[in-house]
VEXDOZA-717265 format. One line per 4 residues: number of its first residue (from 1); their letters; for each residue x, y, z of C-alpha. Coordinates in Angstrom, 2 decimals. Example, Ala and Ser with C-alpha at 12.3 -4.5 7.8 and 13.67 -1.06 7.14 Angstrom:
1> AS> 12.30,-4.50,7.80; 13.67,-1.06,7.14
This chain:
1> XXXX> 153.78,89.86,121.33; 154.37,93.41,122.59; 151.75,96.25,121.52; 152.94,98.92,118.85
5> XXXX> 153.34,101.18,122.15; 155.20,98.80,124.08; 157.85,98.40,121.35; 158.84,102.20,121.74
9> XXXX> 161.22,102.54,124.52; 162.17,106.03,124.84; 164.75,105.86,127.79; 165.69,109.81,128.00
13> XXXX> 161.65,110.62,128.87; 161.88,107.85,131.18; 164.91,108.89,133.04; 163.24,112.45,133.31
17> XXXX> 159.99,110.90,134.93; 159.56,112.89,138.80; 159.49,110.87,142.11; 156.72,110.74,143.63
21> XXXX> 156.46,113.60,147.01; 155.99,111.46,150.30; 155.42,114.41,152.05; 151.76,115.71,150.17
25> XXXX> 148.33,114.13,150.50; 148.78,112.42,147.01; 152.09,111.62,145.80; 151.61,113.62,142.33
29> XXXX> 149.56,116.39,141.73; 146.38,116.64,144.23; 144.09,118.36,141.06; 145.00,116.18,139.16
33> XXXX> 144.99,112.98,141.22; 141.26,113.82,142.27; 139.96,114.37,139.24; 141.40,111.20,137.95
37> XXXX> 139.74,109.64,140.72; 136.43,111.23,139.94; 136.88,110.44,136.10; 137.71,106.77,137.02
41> XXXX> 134.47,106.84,139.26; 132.59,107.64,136.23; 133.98,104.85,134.05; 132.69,102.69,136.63
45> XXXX> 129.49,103.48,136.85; 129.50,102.91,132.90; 131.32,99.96,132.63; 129.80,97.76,134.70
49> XXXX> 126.03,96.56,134.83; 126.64,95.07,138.55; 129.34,96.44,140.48; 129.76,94.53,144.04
53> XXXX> 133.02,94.70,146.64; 133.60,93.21,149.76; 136.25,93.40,152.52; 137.19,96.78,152.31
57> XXXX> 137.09,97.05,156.38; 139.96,94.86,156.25; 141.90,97.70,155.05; 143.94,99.86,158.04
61> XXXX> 144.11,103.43,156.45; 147.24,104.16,159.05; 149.24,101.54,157.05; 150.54,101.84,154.10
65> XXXX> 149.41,98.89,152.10; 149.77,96.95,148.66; 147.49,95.33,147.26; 147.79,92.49,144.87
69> XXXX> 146.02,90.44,142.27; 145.69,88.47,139.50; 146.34,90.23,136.06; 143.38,89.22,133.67
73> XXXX> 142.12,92.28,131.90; 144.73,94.93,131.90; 144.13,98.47,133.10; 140.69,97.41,133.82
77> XXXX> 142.45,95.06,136.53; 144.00,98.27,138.40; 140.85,100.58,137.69; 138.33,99.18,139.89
81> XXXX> 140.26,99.64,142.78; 141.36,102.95,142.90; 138.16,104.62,144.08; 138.01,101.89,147.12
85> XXXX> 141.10,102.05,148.28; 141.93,103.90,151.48; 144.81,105.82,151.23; 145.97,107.61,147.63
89> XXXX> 148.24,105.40,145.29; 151.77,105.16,144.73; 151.65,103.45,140.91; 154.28,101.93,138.94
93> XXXX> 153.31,101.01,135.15; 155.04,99.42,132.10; 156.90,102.49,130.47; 154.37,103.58,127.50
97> XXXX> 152.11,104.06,129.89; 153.96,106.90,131.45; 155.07,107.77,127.72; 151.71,107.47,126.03
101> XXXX> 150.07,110.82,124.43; 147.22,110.41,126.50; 147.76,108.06,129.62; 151.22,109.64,130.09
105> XXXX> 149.36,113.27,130.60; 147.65,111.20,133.93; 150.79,109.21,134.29; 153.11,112.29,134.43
109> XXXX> 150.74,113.98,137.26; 150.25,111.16,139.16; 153.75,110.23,139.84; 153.85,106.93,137.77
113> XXXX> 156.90,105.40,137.84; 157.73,103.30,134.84; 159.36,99.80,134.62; 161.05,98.00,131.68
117> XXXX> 160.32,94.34,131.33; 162.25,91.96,129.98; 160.07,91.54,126.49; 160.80,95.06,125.85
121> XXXX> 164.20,95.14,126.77; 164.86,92.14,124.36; 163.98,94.75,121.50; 166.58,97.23,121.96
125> XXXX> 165.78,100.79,122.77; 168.11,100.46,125.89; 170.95,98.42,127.58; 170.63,96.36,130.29
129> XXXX> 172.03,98.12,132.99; 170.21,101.06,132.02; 167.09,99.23,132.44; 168.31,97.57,135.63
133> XXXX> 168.82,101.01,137.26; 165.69,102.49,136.03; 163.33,99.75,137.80; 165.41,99.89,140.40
137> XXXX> 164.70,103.49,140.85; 161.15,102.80,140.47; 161.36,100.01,143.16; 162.88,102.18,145.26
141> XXXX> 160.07,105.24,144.72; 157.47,102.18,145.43; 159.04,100.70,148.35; 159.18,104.54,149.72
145> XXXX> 155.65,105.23,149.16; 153.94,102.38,150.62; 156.42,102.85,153.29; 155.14,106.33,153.86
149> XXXX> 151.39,105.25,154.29; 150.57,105.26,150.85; 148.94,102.51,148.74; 150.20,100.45,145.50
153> XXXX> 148.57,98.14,143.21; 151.04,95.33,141.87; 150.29,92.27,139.45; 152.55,89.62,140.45
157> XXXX> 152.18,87.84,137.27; 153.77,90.76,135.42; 151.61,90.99,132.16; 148.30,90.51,131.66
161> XXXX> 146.60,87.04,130.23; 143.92,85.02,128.89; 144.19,82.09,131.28; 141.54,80.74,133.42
165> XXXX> 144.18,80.19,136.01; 147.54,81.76,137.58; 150.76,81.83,135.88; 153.94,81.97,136.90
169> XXXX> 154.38,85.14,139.19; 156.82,87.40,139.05; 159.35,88.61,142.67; 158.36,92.53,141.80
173> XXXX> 155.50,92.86,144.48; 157.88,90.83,147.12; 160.68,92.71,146.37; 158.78,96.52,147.00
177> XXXX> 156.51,95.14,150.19; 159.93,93.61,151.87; 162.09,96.80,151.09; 158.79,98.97,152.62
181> XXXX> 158.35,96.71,155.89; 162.06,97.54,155.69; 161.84,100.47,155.36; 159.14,101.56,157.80
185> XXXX> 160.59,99.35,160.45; 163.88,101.72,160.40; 161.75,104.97,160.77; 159.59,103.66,163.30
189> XXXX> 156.13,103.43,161.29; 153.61,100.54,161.17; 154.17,97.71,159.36; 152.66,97.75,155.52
193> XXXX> 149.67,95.35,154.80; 149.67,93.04,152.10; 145.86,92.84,150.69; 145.07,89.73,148.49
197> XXXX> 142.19,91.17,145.97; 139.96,88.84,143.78; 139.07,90.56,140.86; 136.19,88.55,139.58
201> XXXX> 134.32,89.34,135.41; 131.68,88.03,134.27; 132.72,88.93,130.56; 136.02,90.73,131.39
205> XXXX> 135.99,92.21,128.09; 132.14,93.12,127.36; 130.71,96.23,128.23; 127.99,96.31,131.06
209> XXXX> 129.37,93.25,132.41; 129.54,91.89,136.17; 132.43,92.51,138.35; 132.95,91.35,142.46
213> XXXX> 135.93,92.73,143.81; 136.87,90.86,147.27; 139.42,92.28,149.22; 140.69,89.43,151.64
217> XXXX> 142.70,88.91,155.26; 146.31,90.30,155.04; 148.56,88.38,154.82; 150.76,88.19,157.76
221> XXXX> 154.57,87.90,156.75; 157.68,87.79,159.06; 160.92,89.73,157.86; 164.61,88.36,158.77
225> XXXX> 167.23,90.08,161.09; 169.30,90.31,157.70; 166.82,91.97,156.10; 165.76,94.56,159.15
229> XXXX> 169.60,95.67,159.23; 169.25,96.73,155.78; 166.89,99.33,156.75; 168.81,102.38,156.75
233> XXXX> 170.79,101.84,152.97; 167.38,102.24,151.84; 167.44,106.37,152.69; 169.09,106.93,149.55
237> XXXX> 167.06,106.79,145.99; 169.70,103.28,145.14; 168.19,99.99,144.85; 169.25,97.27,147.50
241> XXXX> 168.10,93.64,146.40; 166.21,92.21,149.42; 167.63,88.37,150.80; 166.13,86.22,148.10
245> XXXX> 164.73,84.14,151.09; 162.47,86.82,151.93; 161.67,87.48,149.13; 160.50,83.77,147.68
249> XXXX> 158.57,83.67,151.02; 156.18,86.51,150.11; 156.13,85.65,146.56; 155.24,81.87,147.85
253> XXXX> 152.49,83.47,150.29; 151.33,85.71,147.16; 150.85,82.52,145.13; 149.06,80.47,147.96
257> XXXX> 146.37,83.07,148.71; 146.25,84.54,145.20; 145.25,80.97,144.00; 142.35,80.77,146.03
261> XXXX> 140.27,83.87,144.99; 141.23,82.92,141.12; 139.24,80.36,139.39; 141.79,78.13,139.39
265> XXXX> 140.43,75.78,136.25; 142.48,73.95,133.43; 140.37,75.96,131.35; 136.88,78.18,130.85
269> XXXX> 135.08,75.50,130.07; 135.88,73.96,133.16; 134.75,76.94,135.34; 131.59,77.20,133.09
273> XXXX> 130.68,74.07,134.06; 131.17,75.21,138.01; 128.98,77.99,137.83; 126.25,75.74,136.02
277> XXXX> 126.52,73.31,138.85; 126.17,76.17,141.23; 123.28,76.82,139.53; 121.34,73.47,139.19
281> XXXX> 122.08,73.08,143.04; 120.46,76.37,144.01; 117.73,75.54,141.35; 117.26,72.06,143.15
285> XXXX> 117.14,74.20,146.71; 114.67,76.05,145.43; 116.69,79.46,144.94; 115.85,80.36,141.36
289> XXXX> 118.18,82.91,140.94; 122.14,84.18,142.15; 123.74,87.23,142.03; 127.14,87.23,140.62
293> XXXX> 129.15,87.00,143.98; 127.01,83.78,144.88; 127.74,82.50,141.87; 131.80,82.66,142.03
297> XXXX> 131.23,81.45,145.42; 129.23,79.10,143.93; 131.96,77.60,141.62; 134.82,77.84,144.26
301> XXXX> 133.49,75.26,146.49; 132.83,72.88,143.41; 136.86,73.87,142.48; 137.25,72.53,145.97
305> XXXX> 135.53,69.58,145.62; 137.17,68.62,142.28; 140.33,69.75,144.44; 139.75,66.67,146.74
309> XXXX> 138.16,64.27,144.80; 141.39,64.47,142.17; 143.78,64.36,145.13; 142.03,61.04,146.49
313> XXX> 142.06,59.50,143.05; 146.06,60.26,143.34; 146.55,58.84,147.05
């Protein structure tokens, strides 16, 4: 079901939404990216009971890099890593975000660029070449950015769920980080990383809850001659799909590390009952108590162990 605010599609404000200027610090307005920045700093701090996050040396501030997780707890999913990232954002967003009365206000000055999904489109509001050329203009602002050194955040499930496990994920995030390596290969600049984050709750909807964020290894990704000779149709603002084989190979890659740093459980209860193991084993090694990263850690090696067992029961 779409929110009230998803269900308004107002194309003409979308259309009129500014690309983002790879030339500044920021890609929007400096003011008013820092202060967003400061404000979403503050939220943090009031949020969260335990905050912990790990990995960020793994970042390379030269690069432009996007990072990537799972999409459990909506804006709160993208919020967290803002503050920690290296380099300022380039941010696309479903399109009521940019055309909300208050987000839009921060959408607007950061350079959000909005994309149309296909639940919205199915509800009128615009046709769908319309919406194929407006996310392909925001692709194309993305792919630019992260190309230019900046940073993006991308869910590549697309919308953001309940589950205690992956869903199917989405080719958006492949599609922008193979057009930037594209991209940046053509104008000589380093490669863009692609950063696996683990965005770990407690009680992802509670207040003064737990949260671990782990950044992880990049990913290392190869791109093909066809796609490296595409390189300089990318100079103008006009969407070029990447080779689908390129493309499926990232996504794949997204899915295989992605699905480590989730819980990966057929449901809650499930992972409850890893965490409680975790604990009765520390309990019986005499640790009586875990912090909230031990604990996920915990659980992930008795995911692992179910893992094996259930594959040995299927040999």
């Amino acid at each position: 079901e779409l929110s009230k605010r998803a269900s308004i599609l107002e194309y003409e404000k979308l259309l009129n939404v500014e690309s983002p200027d790879y030339s500044k610090k920021a890609p929007g307005s400096i003011f008013w990216t820092k202060l967003a920045y400061f404000l979403t700093d503050q939220s943090m701090n009031l949020q969260f009971k335990n905050f912990m996050i790990s990995g960020k040396e793994k970042m390379n501030k030269n690069n432009g890099i996007l990072t990537v997780c799972w999409h459990t707890n909506g804006l709160m999913d993208v919020t967290p890593i803002i503050n920690h990232h290296p380099n300022y954002l380039v941010v696309g967003g479903r399109h009521d975000l940019v055309n909300h009365p208050i987000l839009g206000f921060w959408a607007r000055r950061m350079a959000v660029q909005p994309v149309v999904r296909q639940a919205e489109l199915m509800r009128g509001g615009c046709t769908e070449e319309e919406a194929k050329f407006l996310n392909g203009r925001s692709l194309i602002r993305l792919s630019k950015g992260i190309a230019s050194g900046f940073g993006g955040i991308l869910m590549p499930e697309g919308t953001s769920h309940h589950e205690s496990h992956l869903i199917r994920l989405k080719t958006g995030p492949a599609r922008v980080l193979t057009s930037a390596a594209t991209i940046a290969n053509y104008r000589g600049a380093p490669k863009p990383q692609i950063i696996p984050v683990g965005m770990h709750f407690r009680k992802r909807h509670l207040l003064r809850t737990d949260l671990w964020i782990e950044f992880c290894e990049p990913i290392n990704y190869d791109l093909s001659e066809e796609l490296l000779g595409l390189g300089s149709k990318y100079e103008d603002e006009e969407w070029i799909e990447p080779p689908a084989k390129d493309v499926y190979h990232v996504r794949d890659l997204l899915k295989l590390n992605l699905d480590k740093i989730t819980p990966g459980a057929t449901t809650w209860d499930s992972y409850r009952g890893w965490r409680l193991l975790t604990h009765l084993k520390a309990r019986i090694q005499s640790k009586n108590s875990l912090n909230w990263k031990e604990e996920v850690e915990g659980a992930r090696e008795w995911r692992e162990l179910s893992d094996k067992t259930l594959g040995t029961h299927e040999e």
